[in-house]
C-alpha positions as CSV (number, residue, x, y, z in Angstrom):
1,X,-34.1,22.6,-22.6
2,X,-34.8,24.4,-19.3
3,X,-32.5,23.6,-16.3
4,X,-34.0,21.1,-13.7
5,X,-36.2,22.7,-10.7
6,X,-34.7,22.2,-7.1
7,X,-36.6,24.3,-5.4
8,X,-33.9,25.8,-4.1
9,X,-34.8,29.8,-4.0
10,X,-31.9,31.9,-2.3
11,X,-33.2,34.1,0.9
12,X,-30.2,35.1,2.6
13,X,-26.7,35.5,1.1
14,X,-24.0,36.7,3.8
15,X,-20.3,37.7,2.7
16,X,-17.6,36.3,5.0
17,X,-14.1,36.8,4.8
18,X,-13.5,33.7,4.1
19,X,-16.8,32.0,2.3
20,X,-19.8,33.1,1.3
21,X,-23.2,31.5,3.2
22,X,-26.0,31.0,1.6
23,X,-29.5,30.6,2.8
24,X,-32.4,29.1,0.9
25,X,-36.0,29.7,1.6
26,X,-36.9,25.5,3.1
27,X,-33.9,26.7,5.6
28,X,-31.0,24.9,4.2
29,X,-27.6,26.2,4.4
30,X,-24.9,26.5,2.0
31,X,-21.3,27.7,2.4
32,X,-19.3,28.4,-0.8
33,X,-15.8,30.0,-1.5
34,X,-15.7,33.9,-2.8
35,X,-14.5,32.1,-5.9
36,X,-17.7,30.3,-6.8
37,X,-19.4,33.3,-5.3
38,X,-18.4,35.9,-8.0
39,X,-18.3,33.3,-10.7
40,X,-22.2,32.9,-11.1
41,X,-24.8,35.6,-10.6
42,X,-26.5,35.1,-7.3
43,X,-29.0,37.2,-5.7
44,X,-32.2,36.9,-2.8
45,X,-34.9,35.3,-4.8
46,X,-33.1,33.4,-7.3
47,X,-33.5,29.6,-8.1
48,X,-30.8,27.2,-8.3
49,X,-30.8,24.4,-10.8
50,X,-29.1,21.1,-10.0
51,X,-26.7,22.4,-12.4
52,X,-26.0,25.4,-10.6
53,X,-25.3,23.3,-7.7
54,X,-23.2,21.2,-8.8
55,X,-20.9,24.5,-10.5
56,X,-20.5,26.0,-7.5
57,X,-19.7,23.0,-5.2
58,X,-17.0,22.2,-7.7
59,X,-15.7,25.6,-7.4
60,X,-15.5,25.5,-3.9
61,X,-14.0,21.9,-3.8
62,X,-11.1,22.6,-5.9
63,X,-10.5,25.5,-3.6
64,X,-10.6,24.0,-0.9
65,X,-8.4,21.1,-2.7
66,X,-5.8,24.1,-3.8
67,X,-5.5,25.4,-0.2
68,X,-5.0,21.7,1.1
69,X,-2.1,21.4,-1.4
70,X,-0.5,24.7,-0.9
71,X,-0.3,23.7,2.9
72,X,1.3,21.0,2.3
73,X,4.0,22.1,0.0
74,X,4.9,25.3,2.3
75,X,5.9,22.5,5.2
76,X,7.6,20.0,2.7
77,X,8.4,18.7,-1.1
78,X,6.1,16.6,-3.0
79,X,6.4,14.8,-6.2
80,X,3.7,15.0,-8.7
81,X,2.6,11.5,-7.5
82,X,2.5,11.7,-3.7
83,X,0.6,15.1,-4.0
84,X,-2.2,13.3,-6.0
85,X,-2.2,10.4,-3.1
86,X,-2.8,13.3,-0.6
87,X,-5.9,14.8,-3.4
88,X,-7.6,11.7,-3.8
89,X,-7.4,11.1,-0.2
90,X,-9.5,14.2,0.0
91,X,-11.8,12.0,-2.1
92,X,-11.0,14.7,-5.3
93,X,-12.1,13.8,-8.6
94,X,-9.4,12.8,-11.5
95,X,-10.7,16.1,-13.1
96,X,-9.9,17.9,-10.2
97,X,-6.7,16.1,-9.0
98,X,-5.3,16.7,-12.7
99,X,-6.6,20.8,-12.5
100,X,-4.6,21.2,-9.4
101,X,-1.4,19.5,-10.5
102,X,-1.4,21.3,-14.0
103,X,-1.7,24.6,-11.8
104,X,0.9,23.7,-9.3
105,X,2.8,22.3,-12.1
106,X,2.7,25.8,-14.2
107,X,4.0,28.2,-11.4
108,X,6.9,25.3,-10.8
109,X,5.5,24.2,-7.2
110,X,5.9,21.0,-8.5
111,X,8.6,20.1,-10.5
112,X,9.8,16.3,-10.6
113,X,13.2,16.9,-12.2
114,X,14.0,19.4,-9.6
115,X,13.4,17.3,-6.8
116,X,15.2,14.6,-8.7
117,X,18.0,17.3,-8.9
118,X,17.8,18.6,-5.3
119,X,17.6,14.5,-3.9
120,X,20.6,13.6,-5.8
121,X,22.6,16.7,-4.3
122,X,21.1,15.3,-0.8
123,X,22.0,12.1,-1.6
124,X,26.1,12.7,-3.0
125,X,25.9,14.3,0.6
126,X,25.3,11.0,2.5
127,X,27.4,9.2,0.3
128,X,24.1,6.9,-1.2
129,X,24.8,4.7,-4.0
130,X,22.7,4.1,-7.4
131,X,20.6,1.3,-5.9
132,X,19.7,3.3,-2.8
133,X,19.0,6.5,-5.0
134,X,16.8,4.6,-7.4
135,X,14.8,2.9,-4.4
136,X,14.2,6.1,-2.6
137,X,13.0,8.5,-5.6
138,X,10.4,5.3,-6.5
139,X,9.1,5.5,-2.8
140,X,9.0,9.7,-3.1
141,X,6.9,9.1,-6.3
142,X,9.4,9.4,-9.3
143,X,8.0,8.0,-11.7
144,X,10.4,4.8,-13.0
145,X,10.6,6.5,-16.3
146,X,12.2,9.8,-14.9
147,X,14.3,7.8,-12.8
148,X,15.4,5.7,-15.7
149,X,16.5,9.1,-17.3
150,X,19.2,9.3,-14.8
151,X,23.0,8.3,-15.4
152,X,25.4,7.1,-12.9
153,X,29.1,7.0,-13.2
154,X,30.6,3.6,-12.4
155,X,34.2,5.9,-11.6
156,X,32.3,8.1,-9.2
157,X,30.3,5.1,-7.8
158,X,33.5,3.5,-6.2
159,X,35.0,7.0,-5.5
160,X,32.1,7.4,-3.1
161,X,32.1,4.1,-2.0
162,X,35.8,4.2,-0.9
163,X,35.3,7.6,1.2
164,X,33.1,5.6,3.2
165,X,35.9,2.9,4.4
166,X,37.6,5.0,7.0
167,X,34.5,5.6,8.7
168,X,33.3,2.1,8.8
169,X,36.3,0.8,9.5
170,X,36.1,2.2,12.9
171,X,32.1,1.5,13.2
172,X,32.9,-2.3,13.1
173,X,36.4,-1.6,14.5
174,X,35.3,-4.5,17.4
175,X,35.0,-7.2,15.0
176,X,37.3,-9.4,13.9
177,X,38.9,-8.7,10.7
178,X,37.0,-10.8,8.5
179,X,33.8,-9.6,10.4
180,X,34.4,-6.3,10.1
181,X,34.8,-6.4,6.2
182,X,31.6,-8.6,6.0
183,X,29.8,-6.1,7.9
184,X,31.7,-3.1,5.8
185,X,30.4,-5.1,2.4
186,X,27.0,-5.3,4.1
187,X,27.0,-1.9,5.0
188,X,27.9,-1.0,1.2
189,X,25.4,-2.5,-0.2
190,X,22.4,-1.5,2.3
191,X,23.7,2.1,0.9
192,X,22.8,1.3,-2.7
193,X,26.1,0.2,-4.1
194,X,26.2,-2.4,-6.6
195,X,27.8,-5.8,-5.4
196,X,30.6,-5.1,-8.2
197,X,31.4,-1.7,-6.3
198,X,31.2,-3.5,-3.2
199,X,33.5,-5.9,-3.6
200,X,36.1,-3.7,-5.5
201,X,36.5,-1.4,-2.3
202,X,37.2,-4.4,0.3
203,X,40.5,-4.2,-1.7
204,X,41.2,-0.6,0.3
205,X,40.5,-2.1,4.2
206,X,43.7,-1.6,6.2
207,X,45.4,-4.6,6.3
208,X,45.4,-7.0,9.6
209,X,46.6,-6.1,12.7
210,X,47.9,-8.6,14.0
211,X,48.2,-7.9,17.4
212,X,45.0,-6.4,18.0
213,X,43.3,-9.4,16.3
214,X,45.1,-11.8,18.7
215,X,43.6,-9.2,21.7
216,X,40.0,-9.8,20.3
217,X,40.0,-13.2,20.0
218,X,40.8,-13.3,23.8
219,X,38.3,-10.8,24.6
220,X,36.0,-12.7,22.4
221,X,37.2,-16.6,23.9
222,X,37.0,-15.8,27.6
223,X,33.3,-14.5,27.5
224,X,31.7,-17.4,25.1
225,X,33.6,-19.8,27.5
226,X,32.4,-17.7,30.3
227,X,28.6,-18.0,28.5
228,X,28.8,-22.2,27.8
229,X,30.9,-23.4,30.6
230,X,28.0,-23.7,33.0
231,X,26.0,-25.6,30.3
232,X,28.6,-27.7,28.3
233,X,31.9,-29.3,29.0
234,X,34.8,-31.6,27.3
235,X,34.5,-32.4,23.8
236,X,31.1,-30.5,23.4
237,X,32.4,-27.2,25.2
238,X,35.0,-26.7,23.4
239,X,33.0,-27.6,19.7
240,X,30.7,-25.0,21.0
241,X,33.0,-22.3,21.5
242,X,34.8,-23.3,18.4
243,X,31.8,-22.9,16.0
244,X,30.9,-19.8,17.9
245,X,34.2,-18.1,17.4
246,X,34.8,-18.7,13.6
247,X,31.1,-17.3,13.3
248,X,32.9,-14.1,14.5
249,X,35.0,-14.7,11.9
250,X,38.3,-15.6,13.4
251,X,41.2,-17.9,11.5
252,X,40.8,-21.5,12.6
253,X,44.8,-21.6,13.6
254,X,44.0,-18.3,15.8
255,X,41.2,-20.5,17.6
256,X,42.9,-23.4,18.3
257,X,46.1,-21.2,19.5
258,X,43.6,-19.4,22.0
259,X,41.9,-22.5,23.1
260,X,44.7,-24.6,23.0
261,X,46.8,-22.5,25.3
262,X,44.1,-23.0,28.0
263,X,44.3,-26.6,27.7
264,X,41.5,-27.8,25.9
265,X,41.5,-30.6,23.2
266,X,40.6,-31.1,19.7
């Protein structure tokens, strides 16, 4: 069966160093990449079928589509997944999408379990737990099955949890004590360790200093009762200041030594 009839009869074809143009005899213009170009026999005088077309526009979009990946991956990594997002953006085809992947994949510009590698050298670095890790690959485009590949030692999980203690012991060092290890826990957790691992590494806070708790809670009492005196008073002032102060996490017999050395009732 003969190819359909477009009309289209080539009258001009001009090499470029970067495309090819093409210029047909009803003075419609076509650009193509040097790929398409050399892949079908073109000459002045020759008639394109719709089939022809088509060939060499898909030629030219998955080079185009190749050139808009490679871009991308010489300014950053991208997982298999996140580089399709950025393809079908383009409005590519599945066809073309999965062409380009299977490309990058072959010459290992794309490699999922080497990014998984290279993230969880990135991640022991800033001291991430296996909650955190897990979230972030997902959100990179790891697929959940990859990411279910990986194992996590529960010894090596508190080991990095309890490095962290020194330095955010002094982060929340202007808390009270049992602020600052509800804040420490918090901060745990928001770093992707399990509540289990969490909870095992409270254990390893310094113990209490006294005197610098007693030094807080006076920092702490004279500006709440500087903030409520000119709204409150009695009773109600000093319930206020109470409650606000064992939000801060304070002992009650710490309160009550503080307030009750300035007078106040209970």
């Amino acid at each position: 069966m003969p190819k359909g009839n477009t009309g289209k009869i080539i009258k001009k074809i001009r090499l470029n160093k970067k495309n090819v143009s093409i210029t047909f005899t009803d003075g419609e213009k076509l650009s193509i990449s040097q790929e398409a170009y050399v892949s079908a026999y073109l000459y002045e005088g020759k008639e394109l079928s719709k089939e022809d077309l088509e060939k060499l526009d898909r030629i030219t979009s998955v080079k185009k589509l190749s050139e808009y990946a490679l871009s991308l991956l010489m300014k950053n990594h991208y997982t298999e997944w996140k580089m399709r997002e950025k393809l079908y953006a383009k409005e590519a085809t599945k066809e073309d999408v999965d062409y380009i992947i299977k490309r990058l994949k072959s010459i290992d510009l794309i490699d999922d379990r080497a990014y998984i590698e290279d993230y969880l050298g990135y991640a022991e670095e800033k001291g991430y737990g296996k909650n955190k890790i897990k979230q972030e690959l997902l959100k990179k485009g790891i697929f959940a099955e990859e990411i279910d590949k990986i194992r996590f030692d529960e010894v090596e999980e508190k080991k990095k949890a309890k490095a962290l203690i020194p330095n955010l012991e002094k982060k929340f060092s202007k808390y009270s004590y049992e602020q600052k290890k509800q804040h420490v826990y918090a901060a745990l957790l928001n770093r992707g360790f399990s509540h289990e691992v969490a909870s095992s590494c409270l254990n390893n806070i310094s113990h209490i200093n006294e005197k610098d708790e007693q030094n807080k809670i006076k920092i702490d009492y004279k500006n709440v009762y500087s903030r409520y005196k000119q709204k409150y008073d009695g009773r109600e002032l000093n319930d206020k200041i109470f409650q606000t102060l064992r939000r801060k996490g304070y002992r009650v017999s710490d309160i009550k030594r503080v307030m009750g050395g300035n007078n106040y009732d209970f």
